[in-house]
C-alpha positions as CSV (number, residue, x, y, z in Angstrom):
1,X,177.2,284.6,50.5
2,X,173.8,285.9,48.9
3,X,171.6,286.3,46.0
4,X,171.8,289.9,46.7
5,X,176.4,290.8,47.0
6,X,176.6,293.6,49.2
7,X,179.5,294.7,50.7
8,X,180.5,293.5,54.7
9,X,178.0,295.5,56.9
10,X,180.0,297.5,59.5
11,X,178.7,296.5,63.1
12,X,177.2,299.6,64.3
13,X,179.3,301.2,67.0
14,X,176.7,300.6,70.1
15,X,176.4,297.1,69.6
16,X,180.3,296.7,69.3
17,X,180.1,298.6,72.7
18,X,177.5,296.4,74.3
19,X,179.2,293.2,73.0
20,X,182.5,294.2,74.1
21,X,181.1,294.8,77.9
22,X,179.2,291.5,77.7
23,X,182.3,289.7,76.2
24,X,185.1,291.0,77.6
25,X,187.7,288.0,76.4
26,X,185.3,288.0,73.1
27,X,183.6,284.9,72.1
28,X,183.8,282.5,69.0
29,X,181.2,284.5,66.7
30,X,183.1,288.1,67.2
31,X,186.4,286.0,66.7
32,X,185.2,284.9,63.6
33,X,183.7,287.9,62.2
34,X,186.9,290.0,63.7
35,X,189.4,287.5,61.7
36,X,188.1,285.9,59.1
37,X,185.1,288.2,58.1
38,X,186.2,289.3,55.0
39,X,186.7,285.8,53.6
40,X,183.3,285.6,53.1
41,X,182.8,288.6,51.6
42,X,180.2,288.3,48.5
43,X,182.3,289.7,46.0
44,X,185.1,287.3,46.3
45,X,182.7,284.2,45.1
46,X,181.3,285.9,42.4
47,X,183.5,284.1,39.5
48,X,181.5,281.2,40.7
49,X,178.2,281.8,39.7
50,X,176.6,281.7,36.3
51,X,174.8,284.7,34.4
52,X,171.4,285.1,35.6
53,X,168.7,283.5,33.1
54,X,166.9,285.2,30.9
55,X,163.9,283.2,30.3
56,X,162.4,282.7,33.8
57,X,159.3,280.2,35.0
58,X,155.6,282.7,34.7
59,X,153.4,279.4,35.6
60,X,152.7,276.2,36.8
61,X,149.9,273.2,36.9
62,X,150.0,270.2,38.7
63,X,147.8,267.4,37.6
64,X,148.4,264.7,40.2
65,X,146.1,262.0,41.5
66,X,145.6,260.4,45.0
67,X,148.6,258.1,46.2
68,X,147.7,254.0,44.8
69,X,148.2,253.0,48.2
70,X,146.6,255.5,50.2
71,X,143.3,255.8,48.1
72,X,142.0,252.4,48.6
73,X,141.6,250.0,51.5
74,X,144.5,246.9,52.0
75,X,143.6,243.6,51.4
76,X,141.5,242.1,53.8
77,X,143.7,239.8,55.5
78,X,147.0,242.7,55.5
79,X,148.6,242.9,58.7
80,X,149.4,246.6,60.1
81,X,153.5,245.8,59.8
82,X,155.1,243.7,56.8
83,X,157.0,241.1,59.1
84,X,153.5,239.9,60.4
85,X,151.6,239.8,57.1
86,X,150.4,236.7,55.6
87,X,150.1,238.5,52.1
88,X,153.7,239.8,52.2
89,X,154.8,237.6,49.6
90,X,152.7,238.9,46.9
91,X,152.8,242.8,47.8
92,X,154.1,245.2,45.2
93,X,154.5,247.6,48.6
94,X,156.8,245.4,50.5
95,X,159.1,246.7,52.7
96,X,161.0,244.0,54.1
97,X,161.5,242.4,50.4
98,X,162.4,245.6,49.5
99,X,165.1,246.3,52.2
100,X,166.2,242.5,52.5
101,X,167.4,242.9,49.0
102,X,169.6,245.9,49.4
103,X,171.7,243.4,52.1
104,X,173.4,241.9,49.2
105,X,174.3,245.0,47.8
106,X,177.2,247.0,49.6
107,X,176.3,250.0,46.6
108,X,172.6,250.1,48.3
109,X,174.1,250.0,52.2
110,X,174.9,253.8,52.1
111,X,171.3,254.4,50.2
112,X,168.6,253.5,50.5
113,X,169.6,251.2,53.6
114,X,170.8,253.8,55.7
115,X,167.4,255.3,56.3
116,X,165.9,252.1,58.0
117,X,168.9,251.5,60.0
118,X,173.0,252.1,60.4
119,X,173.1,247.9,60.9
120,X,173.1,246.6,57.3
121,X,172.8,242.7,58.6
122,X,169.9,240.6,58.6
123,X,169.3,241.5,62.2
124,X,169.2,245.0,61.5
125,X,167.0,245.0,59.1
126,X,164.6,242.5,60.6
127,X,165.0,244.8,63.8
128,X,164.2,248.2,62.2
129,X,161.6,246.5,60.3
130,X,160.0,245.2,63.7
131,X,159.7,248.6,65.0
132,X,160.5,251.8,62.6
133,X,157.8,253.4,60.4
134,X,159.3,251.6,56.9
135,X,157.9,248.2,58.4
136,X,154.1,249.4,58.6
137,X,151.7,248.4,55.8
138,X,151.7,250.6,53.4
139,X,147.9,251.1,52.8
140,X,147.9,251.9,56.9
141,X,151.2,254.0,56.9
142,X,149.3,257.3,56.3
143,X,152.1,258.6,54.3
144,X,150.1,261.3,51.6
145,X,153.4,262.1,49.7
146,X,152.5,261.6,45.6
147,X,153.9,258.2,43.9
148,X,152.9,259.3,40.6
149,X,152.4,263.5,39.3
150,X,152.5,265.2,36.3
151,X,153.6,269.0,36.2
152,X,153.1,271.7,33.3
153,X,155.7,275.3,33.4
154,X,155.6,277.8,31.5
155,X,158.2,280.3,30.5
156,X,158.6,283.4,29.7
157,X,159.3,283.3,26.0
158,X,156.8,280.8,25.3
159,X,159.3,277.3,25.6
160,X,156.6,274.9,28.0
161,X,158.4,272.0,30.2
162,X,156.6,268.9,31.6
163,X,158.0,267.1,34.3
164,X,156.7,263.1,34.7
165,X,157.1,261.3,38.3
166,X,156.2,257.6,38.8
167,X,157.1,255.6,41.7
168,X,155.5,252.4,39.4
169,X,159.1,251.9,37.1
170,X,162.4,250.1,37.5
171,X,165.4,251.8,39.2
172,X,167.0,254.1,37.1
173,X,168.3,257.4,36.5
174,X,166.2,260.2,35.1
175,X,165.2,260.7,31.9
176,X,165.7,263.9,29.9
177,X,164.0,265.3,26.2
178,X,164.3,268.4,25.2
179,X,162.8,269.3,21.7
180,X,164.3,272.4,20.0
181,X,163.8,274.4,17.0
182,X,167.2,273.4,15.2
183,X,167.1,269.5,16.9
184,X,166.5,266.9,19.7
185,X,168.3,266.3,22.9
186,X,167.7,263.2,24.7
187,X,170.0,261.7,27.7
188,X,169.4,258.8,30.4
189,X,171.5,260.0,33.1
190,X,174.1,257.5,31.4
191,X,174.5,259.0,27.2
192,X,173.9,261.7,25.9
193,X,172.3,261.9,22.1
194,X,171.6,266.1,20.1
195,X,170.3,265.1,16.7
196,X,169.7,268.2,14.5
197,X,167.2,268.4,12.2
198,X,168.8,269.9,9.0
199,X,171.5,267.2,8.5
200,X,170.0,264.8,10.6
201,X,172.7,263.8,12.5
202,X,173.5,262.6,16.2
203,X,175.9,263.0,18.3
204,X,176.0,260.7,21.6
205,X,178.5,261.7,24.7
206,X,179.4,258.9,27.3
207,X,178.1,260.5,30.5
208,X,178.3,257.5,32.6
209,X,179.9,258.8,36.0
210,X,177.5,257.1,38.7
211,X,174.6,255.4,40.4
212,X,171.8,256.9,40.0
213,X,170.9,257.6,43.5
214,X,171.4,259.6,46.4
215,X,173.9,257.5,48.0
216,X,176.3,257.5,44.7
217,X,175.8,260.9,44.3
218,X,173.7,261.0,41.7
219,X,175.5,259.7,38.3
220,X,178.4,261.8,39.4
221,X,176.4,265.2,39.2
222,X,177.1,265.9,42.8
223,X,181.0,265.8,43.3
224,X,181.4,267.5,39.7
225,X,178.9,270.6,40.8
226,X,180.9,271.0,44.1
227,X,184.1,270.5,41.7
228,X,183.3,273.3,39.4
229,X,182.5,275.8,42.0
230,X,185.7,275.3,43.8
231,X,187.3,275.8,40.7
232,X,185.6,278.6,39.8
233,X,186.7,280.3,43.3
234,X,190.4,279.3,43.2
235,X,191.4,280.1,39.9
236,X,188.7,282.9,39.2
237,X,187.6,280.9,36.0
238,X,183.6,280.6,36.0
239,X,183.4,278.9,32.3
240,X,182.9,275.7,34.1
241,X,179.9,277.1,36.3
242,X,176.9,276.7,33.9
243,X,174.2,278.2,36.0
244,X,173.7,280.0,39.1
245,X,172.2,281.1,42.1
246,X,168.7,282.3,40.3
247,X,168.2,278.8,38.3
248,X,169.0,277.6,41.3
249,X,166.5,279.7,43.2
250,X,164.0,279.3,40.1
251,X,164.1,275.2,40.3
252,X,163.0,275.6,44.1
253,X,159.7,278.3,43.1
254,X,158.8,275.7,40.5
255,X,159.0,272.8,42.7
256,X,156.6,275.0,45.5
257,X,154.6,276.0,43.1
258,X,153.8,272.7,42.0
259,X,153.0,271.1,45.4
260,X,150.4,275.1,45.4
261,X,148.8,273.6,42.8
262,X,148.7,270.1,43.7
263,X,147.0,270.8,47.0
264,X,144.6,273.2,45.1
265,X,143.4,270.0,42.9
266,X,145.8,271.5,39.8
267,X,144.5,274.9,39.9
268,X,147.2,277.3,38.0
269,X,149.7,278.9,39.8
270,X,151.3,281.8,38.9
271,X,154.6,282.9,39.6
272,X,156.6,286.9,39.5
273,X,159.0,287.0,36.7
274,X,161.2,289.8,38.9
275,X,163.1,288.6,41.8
276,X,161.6,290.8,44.9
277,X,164.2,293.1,46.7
């Protein structure tokens, strides 16, 4: 499948020649392409994807600051891995607090857990804390990914979205606002709430389907995009596919863009409005 359907290319008669006299009982990839290439074929999937956008992102700014931990020195008396620090106790950063907990939790095994080690037991833990990267201090880590960033796009069509990132909250899912012309959305990854602005009244939708991590497949949105495509290609039925392959492709330029302009100290970054090709 592609951004781009095109028919099946034909497999241009030398080659076929060549592969044939190299492979002479075949092999797995000319198998595949022989028997089930047109399965794949572009067309057939389709009914799955959603109508391109119309209003797609021109520009983006990134306003982020250094990392907390990484722009200042550690405490004086910080030890270079958590087990073996004698200001553990008190450290907002702590990664052996922080993983200990998620023993209690069979929900938090799968995620985060399963990073630091496939041994959820106090043994593991201790063990991958002893030696794996998420035991080092923080402040001496050298990780440089942002903990907190701010990012401004623009459309085309004149709507502006900001996107907020903090690693300084509680747990929690994401938290959506969209402010509209005729009203207000606002959801929490758990309700949904549209208040309009003529009659003045809201309407909240139950969307609770899920943690709000990785490992639970974020509130249900994982499993119920997967279910909707598969729909979509059995029955030929796309109503339940609400966007496509060029939001999808437009939420990945956004998200480079951003880092762009967040390693050119939020300097503006512009972006084509025209797919290319």
């Amino acid at each position: 499948m592609s951004l781009q359907p095109r028919p099946l290319a034909q497999v241009p008669e030398q080659t076929m020649l060549v592969a044939r006299a190299a492979f002479p009982k075949g092999s797995l990839p000319m198998s595949m392409r022989d028997q089930l290439g047109e399965v794949f074929v572009d067309e057939r999937f389709a009914v799955a994807f959603g109508v391109r956008v119309r209003r797609r992102p021109r520009r983006a700014a990134d306003c982020t600051t250094s990392t907390a931990a990484t722009g200042r020195p550690a405490p004086p008396t910080a030890a270079d891995r958590c087990l073996d620090c004698p200001v553990e106790s008190g450290c907002p950063y702590s990664g052996a607090r922080f993983y200990r907990s998620c023993l209690a939790d069979p929900d938090r095994h799968e995620w985060p857990l399963s990073v630091v080690t496939r041994d959820p037991t106090p043994d593991g833990a201790t063990a991958a804390l002893r030696d794996g990267p998420y035991g080092r201090c923080v402040y001496a880590g050298g990780n440089d990914v942002a903990d907190h960033q701010s990012v401004t796009v623009s459309f085309a069509g004149g709507a502006t979205a900001t996107l907020t990132m903090s690693a300084f909250t509680p747990g929690g899912h994401r938290r959506t606002r969209i402010m509209g012309t005729q009203g207000y959305l606002e959801g929490d990854g758990e309700q949904v709430s549209v208040t309009g602005f003529v009659t003045g009244a809201t309407v909240t939708t139950d969307t609770r389907g899920g943690g709000a991590d990785a490992g639970s497949g974020h509130g249900g949105g994982d499993m119920r995009l997967m279910a909707a495509f598969v729909e979509a290609v059995a029955t030929g039925d796309r109503s339940a596919v609400r966007s496509g392959p060029w939001e999808s492709l437009d939420s990945h330029r956004m998200a480079f863009a951003a880092e762009h302009s967040r390693l050119a100290g939020g300097a503006r970054v512009e972006l084509a409005t025209e797919p290319v090709g």
